[in-house]
C-alpha positions as a Python dict, from the first residue, in 0.01 Angstrom:
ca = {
    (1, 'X'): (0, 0, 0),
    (2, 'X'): (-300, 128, -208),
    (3, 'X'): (-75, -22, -550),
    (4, 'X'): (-57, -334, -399),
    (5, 'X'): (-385, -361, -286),
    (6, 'X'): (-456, -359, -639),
    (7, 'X'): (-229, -648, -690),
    (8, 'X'): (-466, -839, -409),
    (9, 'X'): (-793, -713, -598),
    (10, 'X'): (-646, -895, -959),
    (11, 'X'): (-588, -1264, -769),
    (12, 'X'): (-969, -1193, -644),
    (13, 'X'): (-1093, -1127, -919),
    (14, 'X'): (-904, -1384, -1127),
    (15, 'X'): (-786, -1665, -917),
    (16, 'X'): (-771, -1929, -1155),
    (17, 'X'): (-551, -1761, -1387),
    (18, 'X'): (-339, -1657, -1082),
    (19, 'X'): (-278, -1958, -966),
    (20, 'X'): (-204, -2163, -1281),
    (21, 'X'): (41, -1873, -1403),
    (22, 'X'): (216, -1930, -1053),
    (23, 'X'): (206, -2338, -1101),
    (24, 'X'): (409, -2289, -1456),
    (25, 'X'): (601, -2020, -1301),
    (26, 'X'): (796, -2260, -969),
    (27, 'X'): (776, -2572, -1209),
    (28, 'X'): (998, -2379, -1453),
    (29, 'X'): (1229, -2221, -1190),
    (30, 'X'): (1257, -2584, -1031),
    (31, 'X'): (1356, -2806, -1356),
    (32, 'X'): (1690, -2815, -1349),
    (33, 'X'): (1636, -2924, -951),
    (34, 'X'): (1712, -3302, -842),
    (35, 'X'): (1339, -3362, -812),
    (36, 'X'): (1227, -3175, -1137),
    (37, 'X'): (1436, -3374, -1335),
    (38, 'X'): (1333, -3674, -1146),
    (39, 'X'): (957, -3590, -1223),
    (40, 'X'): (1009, -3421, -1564),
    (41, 'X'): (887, -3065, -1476),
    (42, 'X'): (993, -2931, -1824),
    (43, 'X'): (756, -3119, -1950),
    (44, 'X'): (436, -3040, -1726),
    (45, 'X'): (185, -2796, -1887),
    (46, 'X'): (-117, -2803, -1642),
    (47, 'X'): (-279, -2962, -1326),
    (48, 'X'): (-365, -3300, -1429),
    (49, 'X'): (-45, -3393, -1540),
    (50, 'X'): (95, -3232, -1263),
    (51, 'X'): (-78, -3428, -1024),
    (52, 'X'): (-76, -3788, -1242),
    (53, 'X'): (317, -3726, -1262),
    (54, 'X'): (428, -3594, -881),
    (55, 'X'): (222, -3798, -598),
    (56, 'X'): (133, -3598, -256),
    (57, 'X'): (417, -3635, -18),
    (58, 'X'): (362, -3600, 367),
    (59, 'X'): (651, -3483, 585),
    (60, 'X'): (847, -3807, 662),
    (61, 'X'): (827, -3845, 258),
    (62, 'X'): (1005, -3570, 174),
    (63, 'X'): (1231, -3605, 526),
    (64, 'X'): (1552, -3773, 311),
    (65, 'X'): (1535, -3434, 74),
    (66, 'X'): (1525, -3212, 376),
    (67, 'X'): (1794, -3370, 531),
    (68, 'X'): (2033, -3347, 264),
    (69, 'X'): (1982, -2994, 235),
    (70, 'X'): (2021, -2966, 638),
    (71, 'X'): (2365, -3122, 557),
    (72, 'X'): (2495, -2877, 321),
    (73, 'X'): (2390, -3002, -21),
    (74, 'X'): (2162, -2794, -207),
    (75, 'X'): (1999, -2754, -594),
    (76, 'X'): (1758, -3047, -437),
    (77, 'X'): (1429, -2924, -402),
    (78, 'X'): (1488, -2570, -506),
    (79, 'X'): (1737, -2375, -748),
    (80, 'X'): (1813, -2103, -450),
    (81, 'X'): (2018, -2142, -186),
    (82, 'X'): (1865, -2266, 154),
    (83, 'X'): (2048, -2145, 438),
    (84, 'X'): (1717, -2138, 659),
    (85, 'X'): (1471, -2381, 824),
    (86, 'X'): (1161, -2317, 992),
    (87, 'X'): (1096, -2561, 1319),
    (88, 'X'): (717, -2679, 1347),
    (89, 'X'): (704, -2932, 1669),
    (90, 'X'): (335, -3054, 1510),
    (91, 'X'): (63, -3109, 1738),
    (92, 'X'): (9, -3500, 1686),
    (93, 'X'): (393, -3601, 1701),
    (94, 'X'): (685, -3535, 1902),
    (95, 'X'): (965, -3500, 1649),
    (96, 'X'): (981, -3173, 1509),
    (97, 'X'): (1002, -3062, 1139),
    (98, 'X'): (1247, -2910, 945),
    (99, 'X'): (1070, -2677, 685),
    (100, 'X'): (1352, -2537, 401),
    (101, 'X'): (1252, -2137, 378),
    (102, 'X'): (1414, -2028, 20),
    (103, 'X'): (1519, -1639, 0),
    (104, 'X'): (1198, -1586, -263),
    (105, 'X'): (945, -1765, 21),
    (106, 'X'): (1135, -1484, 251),
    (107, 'X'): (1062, -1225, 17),
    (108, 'X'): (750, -1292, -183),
    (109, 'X'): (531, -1504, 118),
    (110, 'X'): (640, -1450, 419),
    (111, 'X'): (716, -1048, 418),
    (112, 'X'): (443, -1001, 137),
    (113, 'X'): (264, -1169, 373),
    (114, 'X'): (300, -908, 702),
    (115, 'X'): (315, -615, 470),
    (116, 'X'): (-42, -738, 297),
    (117, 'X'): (-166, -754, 635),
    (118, 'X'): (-105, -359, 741),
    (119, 'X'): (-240, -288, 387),
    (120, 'X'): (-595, -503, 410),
    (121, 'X'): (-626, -396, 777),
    (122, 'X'): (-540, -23, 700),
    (123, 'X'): (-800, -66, 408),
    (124, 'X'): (-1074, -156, 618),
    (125, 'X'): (-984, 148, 892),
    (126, 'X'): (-859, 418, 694),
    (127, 'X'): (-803, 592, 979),
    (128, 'X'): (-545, 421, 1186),
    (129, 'X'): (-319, 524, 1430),
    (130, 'X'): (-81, 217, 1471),
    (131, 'X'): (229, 418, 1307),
    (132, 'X'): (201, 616, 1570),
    (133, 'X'): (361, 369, 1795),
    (134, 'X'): (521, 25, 1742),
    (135, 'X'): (433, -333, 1679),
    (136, 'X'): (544, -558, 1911),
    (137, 'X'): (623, -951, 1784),
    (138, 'X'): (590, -1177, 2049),
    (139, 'X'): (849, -1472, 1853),
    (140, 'X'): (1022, -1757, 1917),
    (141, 'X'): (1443, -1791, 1841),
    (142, 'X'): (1691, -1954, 1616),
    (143, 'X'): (1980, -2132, 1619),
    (144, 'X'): (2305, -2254, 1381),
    (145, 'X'): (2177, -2622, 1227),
    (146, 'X'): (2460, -2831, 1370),
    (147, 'X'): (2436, -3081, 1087),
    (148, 'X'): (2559, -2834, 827),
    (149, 'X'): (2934, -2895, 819),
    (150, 'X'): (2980, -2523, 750),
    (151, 'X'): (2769, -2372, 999),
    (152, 'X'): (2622, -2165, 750),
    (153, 'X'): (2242, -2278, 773),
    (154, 'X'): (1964, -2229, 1053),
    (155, 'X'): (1682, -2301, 1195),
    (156, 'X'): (1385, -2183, 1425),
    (157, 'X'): (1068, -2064, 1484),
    (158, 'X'): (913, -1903, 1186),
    (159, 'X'): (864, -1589, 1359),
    (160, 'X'): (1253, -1581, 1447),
    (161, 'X'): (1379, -1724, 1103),
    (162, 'X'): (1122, -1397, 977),
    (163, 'X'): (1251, -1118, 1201),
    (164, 'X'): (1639, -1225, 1186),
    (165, 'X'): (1576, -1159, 813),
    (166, 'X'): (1376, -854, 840),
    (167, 'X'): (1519, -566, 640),
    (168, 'X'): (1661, -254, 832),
    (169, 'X'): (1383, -8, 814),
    (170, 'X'): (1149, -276, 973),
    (171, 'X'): (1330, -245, 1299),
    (172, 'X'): (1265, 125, 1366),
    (173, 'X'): (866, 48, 1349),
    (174, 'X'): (897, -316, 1585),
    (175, 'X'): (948, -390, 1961),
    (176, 'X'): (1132, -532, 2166),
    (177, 'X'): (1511, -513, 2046),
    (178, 'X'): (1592, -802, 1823),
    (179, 'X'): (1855, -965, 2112),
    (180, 'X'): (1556, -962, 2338),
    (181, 'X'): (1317, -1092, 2089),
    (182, 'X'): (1544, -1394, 1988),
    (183, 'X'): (1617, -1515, 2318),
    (184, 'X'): (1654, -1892, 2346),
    (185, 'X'): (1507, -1930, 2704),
    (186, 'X'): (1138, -1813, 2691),
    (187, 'X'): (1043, -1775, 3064),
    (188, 'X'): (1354, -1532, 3064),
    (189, 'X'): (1227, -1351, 2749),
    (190, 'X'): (903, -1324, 2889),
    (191, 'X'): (1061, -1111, 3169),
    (192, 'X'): (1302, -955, 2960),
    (193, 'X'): (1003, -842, 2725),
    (194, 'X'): (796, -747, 2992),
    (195, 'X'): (1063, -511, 3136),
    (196, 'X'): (1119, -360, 2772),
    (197, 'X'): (850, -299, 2569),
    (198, 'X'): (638, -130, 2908),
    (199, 'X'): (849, 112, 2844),
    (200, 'X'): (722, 201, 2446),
    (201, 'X'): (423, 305, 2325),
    (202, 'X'): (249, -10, 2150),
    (203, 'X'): (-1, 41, 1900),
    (204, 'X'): (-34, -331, 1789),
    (205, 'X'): (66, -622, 1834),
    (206, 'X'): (143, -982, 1670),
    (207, 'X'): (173, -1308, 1785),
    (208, 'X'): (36, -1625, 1911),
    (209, 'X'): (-291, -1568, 2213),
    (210, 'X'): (-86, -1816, 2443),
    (211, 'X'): (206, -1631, 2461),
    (212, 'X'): (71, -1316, 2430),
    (213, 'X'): (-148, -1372, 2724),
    (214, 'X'): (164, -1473, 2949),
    (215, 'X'): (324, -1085, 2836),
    (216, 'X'): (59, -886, 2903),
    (217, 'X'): (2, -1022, 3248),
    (218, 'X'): (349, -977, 3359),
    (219, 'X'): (326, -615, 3200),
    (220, 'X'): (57, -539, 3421),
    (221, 'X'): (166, -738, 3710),
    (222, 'X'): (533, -524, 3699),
    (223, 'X'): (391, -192, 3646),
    (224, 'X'): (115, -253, 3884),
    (225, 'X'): (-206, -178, 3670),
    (226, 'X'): (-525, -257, 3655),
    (227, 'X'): (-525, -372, 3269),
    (228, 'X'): (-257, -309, 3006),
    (229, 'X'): (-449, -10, 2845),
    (230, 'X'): (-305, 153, 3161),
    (231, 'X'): (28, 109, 2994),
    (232, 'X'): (-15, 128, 2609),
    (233, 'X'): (-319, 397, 2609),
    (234, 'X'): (-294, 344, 2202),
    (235, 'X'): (-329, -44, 2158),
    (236, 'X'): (-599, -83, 1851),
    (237, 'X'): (-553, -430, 1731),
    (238, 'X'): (-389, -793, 1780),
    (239, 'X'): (-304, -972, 1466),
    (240, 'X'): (-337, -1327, 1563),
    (241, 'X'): (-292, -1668, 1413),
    (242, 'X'): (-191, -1999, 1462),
    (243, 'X'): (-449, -2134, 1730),
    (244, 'X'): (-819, -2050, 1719),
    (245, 'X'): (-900, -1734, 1873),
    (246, 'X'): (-1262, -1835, 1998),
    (247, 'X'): (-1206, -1984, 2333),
    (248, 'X'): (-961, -1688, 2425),
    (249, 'X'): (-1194, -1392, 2327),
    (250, 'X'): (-1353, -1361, 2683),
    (251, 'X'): (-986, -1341, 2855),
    (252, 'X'): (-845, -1101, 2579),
    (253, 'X'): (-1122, -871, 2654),
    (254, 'X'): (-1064, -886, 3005),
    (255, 'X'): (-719, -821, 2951),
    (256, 'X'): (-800, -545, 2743),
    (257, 'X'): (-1118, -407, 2799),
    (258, 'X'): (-1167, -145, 2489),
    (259, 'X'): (-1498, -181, 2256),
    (260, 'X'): (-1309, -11, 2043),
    (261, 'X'): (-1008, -284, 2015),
    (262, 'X'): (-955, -475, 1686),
    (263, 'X'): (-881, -852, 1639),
    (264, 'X'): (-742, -972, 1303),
    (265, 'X'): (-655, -1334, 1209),
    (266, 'X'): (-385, -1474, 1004),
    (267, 'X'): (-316, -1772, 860),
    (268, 'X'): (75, -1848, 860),
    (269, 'X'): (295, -2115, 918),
    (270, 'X'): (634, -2281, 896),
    (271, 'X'): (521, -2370, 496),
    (272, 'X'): (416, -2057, 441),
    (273, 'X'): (151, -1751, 445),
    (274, 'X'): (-182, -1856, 352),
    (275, 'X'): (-457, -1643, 438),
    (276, 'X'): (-588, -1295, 565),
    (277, 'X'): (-881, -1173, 759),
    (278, 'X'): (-1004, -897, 477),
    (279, 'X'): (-1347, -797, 661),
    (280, 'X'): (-1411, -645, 994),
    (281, 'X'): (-1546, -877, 1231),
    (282, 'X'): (-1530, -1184, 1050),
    (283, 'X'): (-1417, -1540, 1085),
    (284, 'X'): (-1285, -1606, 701),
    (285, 'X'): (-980, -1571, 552),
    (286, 'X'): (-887, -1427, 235),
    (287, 'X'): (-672, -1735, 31),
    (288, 'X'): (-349, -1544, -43),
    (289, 'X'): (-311, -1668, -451),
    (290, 'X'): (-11, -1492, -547),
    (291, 'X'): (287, -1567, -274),
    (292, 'X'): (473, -1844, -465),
    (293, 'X'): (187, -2100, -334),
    (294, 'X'): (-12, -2327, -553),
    (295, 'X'): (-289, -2507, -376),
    (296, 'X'): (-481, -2781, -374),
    (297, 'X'): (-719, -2947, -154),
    (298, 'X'): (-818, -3344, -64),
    (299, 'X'): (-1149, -3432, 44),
    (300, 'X'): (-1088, -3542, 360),
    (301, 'X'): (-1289, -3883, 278),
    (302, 'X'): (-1003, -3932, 33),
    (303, 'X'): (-714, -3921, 254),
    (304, 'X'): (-664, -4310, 385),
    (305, 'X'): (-666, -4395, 10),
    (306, 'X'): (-382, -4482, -191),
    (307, 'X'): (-415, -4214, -467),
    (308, 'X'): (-639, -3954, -308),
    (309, 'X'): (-848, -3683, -525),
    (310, 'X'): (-684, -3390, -527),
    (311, 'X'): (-886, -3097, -653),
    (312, 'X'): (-760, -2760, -792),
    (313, 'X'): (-905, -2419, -672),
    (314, 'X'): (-1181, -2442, -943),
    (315, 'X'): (-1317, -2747, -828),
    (316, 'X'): (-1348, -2675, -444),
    (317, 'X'): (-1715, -2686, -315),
    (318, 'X'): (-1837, -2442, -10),
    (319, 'X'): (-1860, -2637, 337),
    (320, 'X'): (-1663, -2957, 275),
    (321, 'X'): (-1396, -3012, 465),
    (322, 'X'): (-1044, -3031, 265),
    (323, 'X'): (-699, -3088, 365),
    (324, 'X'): (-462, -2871, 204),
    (325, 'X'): (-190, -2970, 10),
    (326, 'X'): (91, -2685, -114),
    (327, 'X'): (336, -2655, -379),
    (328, 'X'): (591, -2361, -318),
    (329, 'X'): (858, -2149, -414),
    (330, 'X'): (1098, -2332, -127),
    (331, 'X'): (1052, -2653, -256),
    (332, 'X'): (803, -2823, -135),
    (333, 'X'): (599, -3025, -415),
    (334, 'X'): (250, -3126, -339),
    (335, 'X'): (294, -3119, 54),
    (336, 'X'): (-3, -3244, 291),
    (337, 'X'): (59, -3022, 574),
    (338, 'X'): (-218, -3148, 795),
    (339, 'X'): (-447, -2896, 820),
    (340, 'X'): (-786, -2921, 694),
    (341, 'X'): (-998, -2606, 594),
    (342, 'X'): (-1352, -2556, 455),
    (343, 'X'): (-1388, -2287, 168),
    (344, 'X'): (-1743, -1997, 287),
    (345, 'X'): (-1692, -1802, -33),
    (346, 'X'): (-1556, -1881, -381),
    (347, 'X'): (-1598, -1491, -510),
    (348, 'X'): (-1325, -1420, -379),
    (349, 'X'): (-1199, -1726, -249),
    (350, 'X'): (-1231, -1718, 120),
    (351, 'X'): (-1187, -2004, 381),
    (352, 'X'): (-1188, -2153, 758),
    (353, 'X'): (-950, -2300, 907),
    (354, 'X'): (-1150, -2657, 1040),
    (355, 'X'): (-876, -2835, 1217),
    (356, 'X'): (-579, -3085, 1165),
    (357, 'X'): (-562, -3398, 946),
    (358, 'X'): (-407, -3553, 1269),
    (359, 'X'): (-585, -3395, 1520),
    (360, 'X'): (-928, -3515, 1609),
    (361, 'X'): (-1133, -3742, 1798),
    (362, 'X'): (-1256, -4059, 1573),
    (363, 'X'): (-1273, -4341, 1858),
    (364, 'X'): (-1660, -4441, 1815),
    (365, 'X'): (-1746, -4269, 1460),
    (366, 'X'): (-1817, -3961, 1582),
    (367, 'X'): (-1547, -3767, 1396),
    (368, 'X'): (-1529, -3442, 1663),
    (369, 'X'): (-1276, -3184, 1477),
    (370, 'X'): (-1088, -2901, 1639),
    (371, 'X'): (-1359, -2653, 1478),
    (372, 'X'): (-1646, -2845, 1651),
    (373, 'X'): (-1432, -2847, 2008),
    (374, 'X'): (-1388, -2430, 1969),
    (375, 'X'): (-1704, -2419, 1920),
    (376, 'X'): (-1865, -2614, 2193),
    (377, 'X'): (-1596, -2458, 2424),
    (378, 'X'): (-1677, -2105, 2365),
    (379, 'X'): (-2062, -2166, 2334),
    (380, 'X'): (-2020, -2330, 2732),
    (381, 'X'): (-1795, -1993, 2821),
    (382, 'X'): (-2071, -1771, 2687),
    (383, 'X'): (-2323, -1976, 2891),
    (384, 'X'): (-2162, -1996, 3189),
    (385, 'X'): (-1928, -1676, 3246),
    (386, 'X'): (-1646, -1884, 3223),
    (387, 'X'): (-1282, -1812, 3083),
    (388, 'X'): (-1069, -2052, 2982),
    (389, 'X'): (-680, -2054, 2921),
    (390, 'X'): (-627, -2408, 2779),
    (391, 'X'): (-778, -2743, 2670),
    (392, 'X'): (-704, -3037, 2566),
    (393, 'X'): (-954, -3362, 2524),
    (394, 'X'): (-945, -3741, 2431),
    (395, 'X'): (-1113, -4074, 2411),
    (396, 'X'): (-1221, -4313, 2675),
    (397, 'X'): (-1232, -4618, 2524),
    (398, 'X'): (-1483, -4878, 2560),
    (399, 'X'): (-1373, -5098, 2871),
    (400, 'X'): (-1587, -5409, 2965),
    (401, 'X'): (-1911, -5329, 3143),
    (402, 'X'): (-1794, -4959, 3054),
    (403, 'X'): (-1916, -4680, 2803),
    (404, 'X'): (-1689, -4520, 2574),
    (405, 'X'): (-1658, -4097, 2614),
    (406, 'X'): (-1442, -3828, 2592),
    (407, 'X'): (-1222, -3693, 2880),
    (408, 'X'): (-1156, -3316, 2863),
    (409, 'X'): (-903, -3111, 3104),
    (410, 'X'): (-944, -2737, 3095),
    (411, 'X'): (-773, -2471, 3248),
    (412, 'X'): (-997, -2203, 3350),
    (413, 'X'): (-872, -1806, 3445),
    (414, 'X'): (-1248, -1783, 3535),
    (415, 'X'): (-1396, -2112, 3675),
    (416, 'X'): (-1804, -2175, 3526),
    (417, 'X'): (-2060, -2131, 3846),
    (418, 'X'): (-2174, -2484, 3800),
    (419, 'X'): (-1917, -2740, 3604),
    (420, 'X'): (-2242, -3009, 3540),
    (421, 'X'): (-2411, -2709, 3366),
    (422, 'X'): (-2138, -2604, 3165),
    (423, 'X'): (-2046, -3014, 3108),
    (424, 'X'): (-2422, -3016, 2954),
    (425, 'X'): (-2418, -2685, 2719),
    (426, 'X'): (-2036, -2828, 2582),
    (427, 'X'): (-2217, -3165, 2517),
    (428, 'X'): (-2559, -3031, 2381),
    (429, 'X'): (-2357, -2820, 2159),
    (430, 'X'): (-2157, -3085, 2016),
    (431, 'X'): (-2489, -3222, 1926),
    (432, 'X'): (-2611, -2987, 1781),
    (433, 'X'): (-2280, -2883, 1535),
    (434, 'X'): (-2184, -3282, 1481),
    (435, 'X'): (-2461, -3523, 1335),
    (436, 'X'): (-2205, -3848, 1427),
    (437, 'X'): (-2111, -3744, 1799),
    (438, 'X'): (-2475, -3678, 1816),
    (439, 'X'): (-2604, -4023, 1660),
    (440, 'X'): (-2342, -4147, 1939),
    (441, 'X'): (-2475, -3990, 2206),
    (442, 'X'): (-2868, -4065, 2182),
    (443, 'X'): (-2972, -4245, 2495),
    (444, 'X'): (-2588, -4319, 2582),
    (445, 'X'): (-2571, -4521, 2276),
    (446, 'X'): (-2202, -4527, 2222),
    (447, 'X'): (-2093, -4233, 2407),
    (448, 'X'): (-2199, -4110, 2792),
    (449, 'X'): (-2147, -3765, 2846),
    (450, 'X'): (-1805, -3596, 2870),
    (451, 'X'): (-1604, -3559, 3187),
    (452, 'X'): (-1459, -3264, 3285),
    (453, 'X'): (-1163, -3172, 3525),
    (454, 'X'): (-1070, -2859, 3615),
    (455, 'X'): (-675, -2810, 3633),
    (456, 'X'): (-491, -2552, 3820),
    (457, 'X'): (-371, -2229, 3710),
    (458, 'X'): (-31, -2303, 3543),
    (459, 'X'): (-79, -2686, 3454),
    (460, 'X'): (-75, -2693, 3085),
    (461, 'X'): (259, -2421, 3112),
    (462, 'X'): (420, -2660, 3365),
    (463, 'X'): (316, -2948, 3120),
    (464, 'X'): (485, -2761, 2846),
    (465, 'X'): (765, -2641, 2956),
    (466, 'X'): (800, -3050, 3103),
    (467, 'X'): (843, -3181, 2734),
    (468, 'X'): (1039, -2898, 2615),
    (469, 'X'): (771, -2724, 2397),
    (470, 'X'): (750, -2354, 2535),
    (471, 'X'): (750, -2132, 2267),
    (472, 'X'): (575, -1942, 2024),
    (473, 'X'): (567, -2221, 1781),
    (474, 'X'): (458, -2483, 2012),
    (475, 'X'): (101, -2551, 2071),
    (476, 'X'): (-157, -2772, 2302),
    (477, 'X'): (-284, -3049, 2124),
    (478, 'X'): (-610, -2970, 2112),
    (479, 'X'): (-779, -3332, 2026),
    (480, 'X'): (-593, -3669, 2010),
    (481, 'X'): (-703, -4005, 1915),
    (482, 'X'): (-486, -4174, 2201),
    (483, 'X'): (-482, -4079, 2544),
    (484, 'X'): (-122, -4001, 2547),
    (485, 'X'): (-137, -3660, 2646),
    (486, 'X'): (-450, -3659, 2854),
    (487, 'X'): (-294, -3974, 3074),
    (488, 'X'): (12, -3739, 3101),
    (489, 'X'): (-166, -3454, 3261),
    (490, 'X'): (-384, -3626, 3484),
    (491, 'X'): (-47, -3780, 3667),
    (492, 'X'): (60, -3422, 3695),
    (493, 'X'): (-228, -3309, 3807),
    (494, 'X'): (-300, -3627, 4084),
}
């Protein structure tokens, strides 16, 4: 760990060179490829012609590749052989995507990834205890790719497609068993879970806040405790990612009510492993340069044009707001994968994750982004006591003789005192964070205040679980543009 973390310290300390050595490094391996002969990658010596040459592809642009390699064919997008997909459902669209994951993305992102996150995190606490226990992976599962003729490809979760490939040794430090952690059904691994690992000492644990939340409740339900420190005496930290921690800080310490319990953020998806939390109690993430990645990042002004700007690492400012775009060792050549970021350090190179491309509320101008939403919602929890479990929010569109707004439905574990005062602290927060929703808002301008409804306990699971999307790699939609989803829960909840 300590040689590697040497290996972490050179991409700090010389990023550009990292990152342009990597660029040269998957254009060569890729030239004999369908698509590097189609865009000449033998030929491609730096940035600018890589970027004149290839043009950014989003998902349903690079679909027809995909699905040729689902069917069987490969040398495509990628000299290696791809036998594995990773499933994303996206936030913003019901079809799912179908992500290839090469044997050197296995290797050199993916498990470089996990093993770069016990080596940062046993860097900054020297004096850890979590190998005296077990980890436990709360994942998702897997399953043969029925368009492959030979039944010899797969796909799933990330987490699944990751711990199905795990080497041997990694299964004598990990909980549950690999059968339990793969099940299909995830109310029945929930239980099954629940049943299993109370019975091992866990010393940390990994996995999405959602789904973790659901385990730990049915730990402590089935053993009968008061919290789940009662059952795992040695828990010191959650490694989390996917979703934005802030709004579920309040219930995690509830849940597990230690001063002394860590929290570390990741940044890793069906594309890849991006970024590590490398300081104690901090909010950035450490860009991961040397994984097979090469990055670069659209203003997001730029993205409704034709050609967008696409900027390299060197030319990133601190606090805009960029949507990243990847090229990587599985074949995926200047990919917009819909998440937008904003760099807070360039020495080393460390970032935020701001929201999605496709997930925000732009209905009057007033461009409210995930960030600003997490935000606003855990200023109003701080405010008001409150705890929340889930959210989700939308536009009300201007109707005649009617204001436009947004409509929010929350989920509370621990309902606010007052839901007009925390209504008012959500709003004034929004204000104060977003100059456009606050332009909006003066004197009722363009938008009234937000309404609020309170669901039940259990809606946005039953809503879930309604469309098919339980599971570790399926996430609330946060902020839409359409009232699709909002509209949906308020005739389950009538």
């Amino acid at each position: 760990m300590k040689h590697r973390f040497s290996q972490i310290e050179r991409f700090m300390n010389n990023p550009h060179e990292v990152q342009s050595e990597l660029l040269q490094n998957i254009l060569l391996s890729a030239r004999h490829t369908e698509f590097g002969q189609r865009y000449d990658f033998r030929s491609i010596t730096n940035h600018d012609q890589f970027k004149s040459r290839v043009p950014v592809h989003s998902y349903e642009e690079f679909y027809p590749y995909i699905e040729r390699l689902m069917r069987g064919e490969q040398n495509i997008l990628w000299p290696s052989e791809i036998r594995w997909f990773s499933k994303s459902s996206g936030t913003t669209n019901a079809r799912s995507k179908f992500i290839p994951v090469s044997p050197e993305a296995l290797e050199n992102c993916h498990f470089k990834g996990g093993k770069d996150l016990l080596s940062i995190y046993i860097n900054n606490y020297p004096d850890t205890k979590i190998f005296d226990g077990k980890g436990l992976g709360v994942g998702g599962s897997h399953q043969v790719n029925e368009l492959d003729p030979t039944a010899a490809s797969f796909y799933g979760d990330v987490s699944a497609v990751i711990m199905q490939n795990l080497p041997v040794w990694a299964e004598f430090i990990r909980t549950p068993s690999l059968q339990t952690a793969l099940m299909n059904s995830w109310e029945e691994k929930i239980e099954r879970m629940a049943q299993e690992v109370s019975q091992v000492n866990v010393t940390q644990i990994a996995g999405v806040p959602t789904w973790t939340i659901l385990l730990i409740q049915r730990i402590v339900e089935l053993q009968g405790k008061k919290n789940i420190l009662e059952v795992w005496p040695s828990l010191e930290v959650f490694f989390h990612g996917a979703v934005a921690f802030g709004p579920y800080r309040s219930l995690f310490k509830s849940l597990i009510p230690s001063d002394s319990m860590n929290y570390w953020e990741t940044y890793n998806a069906s594309e890849g492993f991006f970024g590590i939390q490398d300081q104690k109690n901090s909010e950035e993430l450490l860009l991961m340069l040397d994984y097979g990645i090469y990055y670069e990042f659209i203003p997001v002004e730029e993205l409704d044009k034709d050609n967008p700007i696409a900027l390299s690492l060197e030319q990133v400012q601190l606090g805009k707001n960029y949507a990243m775009v990847i090229s990587t060792n599985s074949g995926l050549w200047r990919y917009n994968i819909g998440d937008t970021i904003k760099f807070t350090s360039k020495n080393p190179y460390r970032i935020k994750i701001s929201g999605r491309t496709k997930h925000f509320i732009n209905a009057f101008g007033e461009e409210v982004i995930v960030e600003n939403a997490e935000q606003a919602i855990a200023k109003a929890c701080e405010s008001t006591g409150a705890v929340i479990d889930n959210f989700t929010a939308a536009p009300v569109y201007l109707q005649e003789g009617k204001k436009g707004g947004h409509e929010w439905i929350i989920e509370f574990k621990r309902k606010p005192d007052d839901l007009k005062i925390f209504t008012q602290i959500l709003d004034d927060t929004l204000r104060t964070i977003n100059s456009d929703y606050d332009a909006k808002r003066v004197r009722d301008i363009a938008l009234i205040a937000p309404i609020i409804h309170s669901a039940a306990e259990g809606t946005f699971y039953n809503w879930m679980k309604k469309r098919g999307k339980l599971g570790g790699q399926n996430k609330v939609p946060r902020l839409s543009n359409t009232r699709e989803y909002v509209d949906d829960l308020l005739l389950m909840m009538d």
